[in-house]
C-alpha positions in Angstrom: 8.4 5.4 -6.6 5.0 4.1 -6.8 2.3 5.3 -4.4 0.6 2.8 -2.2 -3.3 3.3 -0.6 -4.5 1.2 2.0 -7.3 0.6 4.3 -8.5 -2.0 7.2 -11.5 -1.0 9.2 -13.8 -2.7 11.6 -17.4 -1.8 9.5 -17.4 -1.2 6.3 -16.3 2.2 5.0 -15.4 4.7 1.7 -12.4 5.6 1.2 -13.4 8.8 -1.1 -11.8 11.4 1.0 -8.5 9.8 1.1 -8.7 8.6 -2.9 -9.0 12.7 -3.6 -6.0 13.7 -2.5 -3.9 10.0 -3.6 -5.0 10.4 -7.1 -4.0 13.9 -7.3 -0.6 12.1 -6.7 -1.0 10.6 -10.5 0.3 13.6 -12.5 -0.6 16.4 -10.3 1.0 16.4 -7.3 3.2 14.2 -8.6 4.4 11.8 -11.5 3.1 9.0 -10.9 1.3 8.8 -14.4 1.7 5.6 -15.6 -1.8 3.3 -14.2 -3.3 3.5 -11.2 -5.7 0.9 -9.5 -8.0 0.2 -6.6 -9.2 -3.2 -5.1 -12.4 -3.2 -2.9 -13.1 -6.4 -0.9 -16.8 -7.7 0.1 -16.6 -10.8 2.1 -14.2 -12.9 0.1 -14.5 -11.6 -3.3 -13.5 -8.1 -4.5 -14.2 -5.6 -7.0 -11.1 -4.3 -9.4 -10.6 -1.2 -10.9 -7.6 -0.9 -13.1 -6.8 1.8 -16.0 -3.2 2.5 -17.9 -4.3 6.0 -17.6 -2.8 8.3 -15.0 -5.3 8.6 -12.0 -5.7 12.2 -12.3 -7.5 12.1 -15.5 -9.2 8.9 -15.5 -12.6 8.5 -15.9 -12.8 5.6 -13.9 -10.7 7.3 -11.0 -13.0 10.3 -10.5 -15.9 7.4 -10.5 -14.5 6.2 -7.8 -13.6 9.5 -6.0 -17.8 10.3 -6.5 -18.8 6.9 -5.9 -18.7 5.8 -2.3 -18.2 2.3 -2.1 -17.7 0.4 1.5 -15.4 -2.0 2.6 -13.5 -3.7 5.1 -10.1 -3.9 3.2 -9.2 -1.4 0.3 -6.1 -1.4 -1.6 -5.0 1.2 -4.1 -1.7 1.8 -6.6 -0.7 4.5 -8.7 2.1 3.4 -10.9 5.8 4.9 -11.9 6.7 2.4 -14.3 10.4 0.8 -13.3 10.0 -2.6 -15.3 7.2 -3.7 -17.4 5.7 -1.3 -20.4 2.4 1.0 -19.5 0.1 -1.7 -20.2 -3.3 -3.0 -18.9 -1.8 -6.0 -17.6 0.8 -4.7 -16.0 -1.5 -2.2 -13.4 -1.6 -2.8 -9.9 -3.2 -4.4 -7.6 -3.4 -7.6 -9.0 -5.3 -10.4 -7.9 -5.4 -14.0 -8.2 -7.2 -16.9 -6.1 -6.1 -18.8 -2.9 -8.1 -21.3 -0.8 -11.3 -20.2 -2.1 -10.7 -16.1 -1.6 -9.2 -13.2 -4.3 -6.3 -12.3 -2.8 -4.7 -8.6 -3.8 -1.3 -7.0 -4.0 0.4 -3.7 -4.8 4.3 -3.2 -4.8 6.1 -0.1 -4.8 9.8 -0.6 -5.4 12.4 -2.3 -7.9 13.6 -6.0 -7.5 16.6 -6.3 -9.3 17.9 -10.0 -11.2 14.6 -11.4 -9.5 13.6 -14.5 -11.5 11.3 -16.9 -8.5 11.1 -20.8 -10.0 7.4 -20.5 -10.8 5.5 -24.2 -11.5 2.5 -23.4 -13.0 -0.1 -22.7 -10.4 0.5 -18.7 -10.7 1.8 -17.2 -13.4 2.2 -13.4 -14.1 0.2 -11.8 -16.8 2.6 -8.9 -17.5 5.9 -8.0 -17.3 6.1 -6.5 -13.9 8.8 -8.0 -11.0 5.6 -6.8 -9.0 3.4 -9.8 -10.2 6.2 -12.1 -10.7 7.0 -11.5 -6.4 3.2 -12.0 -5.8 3.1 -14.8 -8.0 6.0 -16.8 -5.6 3.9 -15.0 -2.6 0.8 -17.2 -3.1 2.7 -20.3 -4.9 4.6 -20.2 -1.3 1.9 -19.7 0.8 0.1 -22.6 -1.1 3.0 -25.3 -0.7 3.1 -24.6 3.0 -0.4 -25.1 3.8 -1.8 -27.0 0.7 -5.3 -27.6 2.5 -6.6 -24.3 3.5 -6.2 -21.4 4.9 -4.4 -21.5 8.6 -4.9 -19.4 11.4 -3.9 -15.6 10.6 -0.8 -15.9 13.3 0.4 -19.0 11.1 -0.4 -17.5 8.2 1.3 -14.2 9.0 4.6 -16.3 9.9 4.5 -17.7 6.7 4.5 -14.6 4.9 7.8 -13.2 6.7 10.0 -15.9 5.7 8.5 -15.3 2.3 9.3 -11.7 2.2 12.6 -12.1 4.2 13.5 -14.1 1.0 12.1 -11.5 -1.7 13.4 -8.4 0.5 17.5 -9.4 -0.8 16.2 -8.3 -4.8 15.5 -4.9 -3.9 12.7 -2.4 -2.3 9.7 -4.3 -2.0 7.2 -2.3 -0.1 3.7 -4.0 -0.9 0.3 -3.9 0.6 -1.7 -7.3 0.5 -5.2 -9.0 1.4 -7.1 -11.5 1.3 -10.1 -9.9 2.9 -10.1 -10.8 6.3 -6.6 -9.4 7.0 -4.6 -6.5 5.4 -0.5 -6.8 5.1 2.0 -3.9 4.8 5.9 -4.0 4.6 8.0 -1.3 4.7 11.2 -1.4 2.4 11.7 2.2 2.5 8.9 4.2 3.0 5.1 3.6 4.3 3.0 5.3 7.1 0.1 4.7 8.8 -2.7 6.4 11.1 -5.7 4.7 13.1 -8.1 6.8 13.5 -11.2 6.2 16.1 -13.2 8.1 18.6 -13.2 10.7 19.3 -13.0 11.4 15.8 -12.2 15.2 14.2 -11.5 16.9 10.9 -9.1 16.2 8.2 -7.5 17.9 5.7 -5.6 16.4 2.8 -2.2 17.5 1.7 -2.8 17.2 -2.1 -6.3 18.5 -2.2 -7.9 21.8 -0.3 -10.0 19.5 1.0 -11.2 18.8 4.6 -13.7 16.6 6.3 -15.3 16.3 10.0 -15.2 12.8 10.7 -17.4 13.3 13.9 -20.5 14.0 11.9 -20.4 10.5 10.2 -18.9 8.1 12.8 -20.0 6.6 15.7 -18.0 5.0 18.8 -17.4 1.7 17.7 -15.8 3.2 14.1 -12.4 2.5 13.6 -10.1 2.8 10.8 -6.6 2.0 9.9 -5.1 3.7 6.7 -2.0 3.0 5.1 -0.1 5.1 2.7 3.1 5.6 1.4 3.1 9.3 2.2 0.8 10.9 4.6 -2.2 12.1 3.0 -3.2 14.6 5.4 -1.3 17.6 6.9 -3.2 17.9 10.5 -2.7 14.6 11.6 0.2 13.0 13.4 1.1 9.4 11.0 3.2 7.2 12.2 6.3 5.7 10.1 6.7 2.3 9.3 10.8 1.2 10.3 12.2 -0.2 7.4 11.9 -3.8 7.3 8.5 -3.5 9.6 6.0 -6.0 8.3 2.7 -5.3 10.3 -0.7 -7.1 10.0 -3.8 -5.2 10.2 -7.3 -6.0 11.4 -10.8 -4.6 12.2 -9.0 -1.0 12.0 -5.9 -1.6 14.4 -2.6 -3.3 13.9 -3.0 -6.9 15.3 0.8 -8.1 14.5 4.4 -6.7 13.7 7.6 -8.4 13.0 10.6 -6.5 11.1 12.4 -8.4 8.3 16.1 -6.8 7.7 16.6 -5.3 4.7 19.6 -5.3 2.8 21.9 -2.5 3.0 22.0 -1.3 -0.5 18.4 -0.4 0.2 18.9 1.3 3.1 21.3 2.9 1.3 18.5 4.0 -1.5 16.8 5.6 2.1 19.6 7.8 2.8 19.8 9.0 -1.1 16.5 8.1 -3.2 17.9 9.7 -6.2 20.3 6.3 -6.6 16.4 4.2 -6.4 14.8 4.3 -9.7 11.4 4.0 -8.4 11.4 7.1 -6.2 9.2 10.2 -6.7 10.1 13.7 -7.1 8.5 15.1 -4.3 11.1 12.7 -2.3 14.0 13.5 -4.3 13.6 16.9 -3.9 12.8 17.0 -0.4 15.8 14.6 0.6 18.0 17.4 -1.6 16.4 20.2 0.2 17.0 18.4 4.0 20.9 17.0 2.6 21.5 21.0 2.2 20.6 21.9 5.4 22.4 19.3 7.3 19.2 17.4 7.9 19.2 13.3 8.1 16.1 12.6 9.2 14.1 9.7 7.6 10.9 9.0 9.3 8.0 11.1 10.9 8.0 11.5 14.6 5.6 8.7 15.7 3.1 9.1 18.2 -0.2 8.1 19.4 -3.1 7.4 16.6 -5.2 10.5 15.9 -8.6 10.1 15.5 -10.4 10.6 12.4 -12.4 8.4 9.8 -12.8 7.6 6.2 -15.9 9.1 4.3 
């Protein structure tokens, strides 16, 4: 599968510590060597990064890993290619324009016979189902409020009957914002930690590297990070449910609803070597827990750790 990166905060922040240890995740922790991107939001415009080159030797990704750029909403993709060719154009996140604010999206997963009626307004640039689904995301979102932007709640309703549609292709777990708010859903496999005072060290799980949050925070710091798999190996994350679609803001989850998915993904849960987007690290560790009589699927939730981005 693809790797997703995400992070909601309440004052701007860098997300360098955590970007270490996800790039690693682009051909050396794992195979996900085919592109890689990050989105960085100011206000309601954003700054993209995208490269066809894996993220572990990209120039542009260890700029990013040195350069510590703040923001309220981050999103971040490193790419197993599924459908579309390793291409420019066809690297996550991608972003278009709606009501007057760059909105971005990353996918991880596979939608299969998934062809939206598109008219015009958004069209994809490559040949990704990834783009195509955002594409019918924001053409949706723009026939049911054609003025401008509603209130988040409204807003947020909007975009579950739009993903309870999409959800019947396939595995869509995708991360989307427009800057004020950040979106996850959860297909098959997402986490997520908030992190606030008091605030302690990390360490990452692809990296041998750790960072005290406490010497750079201050009480009214608070961030939300959202990855696919946990990034760090001292902290407890908590699993999305398949199906969850949660709404994040100012660094804490401000609304959750759970779309069904179908059962031939769930399916793809029990065994990811039948999904064709799944990593090895999860192949091999679903093997590995299959030949010990193990079946469990998620990490034990519990209450957010504390701990911020730097």
């Amino acid at each position: 599968m693809c790797q997703l990166l995400g992070m909601n905060c309440a004052a701007p922040t860098d997300v360098t510590f955590s970007f270490t240890g996800f790039a690693a995740r682009g051909g050396v922790t794992d195979h996900h060597a085919d592109g890689w991107g990050i989105a960085f939001f100011e206000d309601k415009a954003c700054r993209l990064f995208i490269d066809h080159q894996s993220s572990a030797t990209s120039p542009i990704a260890e700029m990013v890993k040195r350069y510590p750029i703040k923001s309220k909403n981050t999103i971040a993709h490193i790419r197993k290619a599924t459908q579309g060719h390793i291409l420019l154009e066809n690297c996550h996140p991608f972003m278009r324009e709606l009501w007057g604010r760059h909105w971005i999206f990353a996918h991880n997963g596979d939608l299969k016979d998934y062809s939206p009626a598109l008219t015009g307004v958004y069209q994809p640039v490559g040949t990704t189902d990834s783009e195509l689904a955002f594409c019918a995301l924001l053409q949706g979102l723009r026939k049911a409020f054609p003025g401008c932007q509603p209130p988040l709640e409204e807003l947020f309703a909007a975009l579950e009957t739009l993903t309870r549609e999409i959800t019947q292709f396939g595995v869509f777990n995708f991360l989307m914002s427009n800057g004020q708010a950040l979106f996850a859903h959860c297909s098959t496999h997402l986490h997520y930690i908030v992190r606030r005072w008091p605030f302690s060290t990390a360490h990452l799980v692809d990296a041998d590297v750790s960072i005290d949050f406490a010497k750079y925070t201050t009480p009214e710091d608070r961030v939300a990070v959202i990855a696919t798999k946990p990034l760090t190996d001292n902290e407890v994350w908590s699993a999305f449910q398949p199906g969850d679609l949660l709404m994040f803001q100012h660094g804490e989850v401000i609304g959750r609803v759970n779309v069904p998915v179908p059962a031939s993904v769930l399916e793809k849960l029990r065994n990811p070597a039948l999904d064709a987007s799944a990593s090895a690290t999860t192949i091999a560790a679903s093997a590995g827990a299959m030949a010990i009589g193990t079946t469990e699927l998620d990490l034990e939730a519990a209450d957010d750790t504390a701990a911020f981005e730097s």
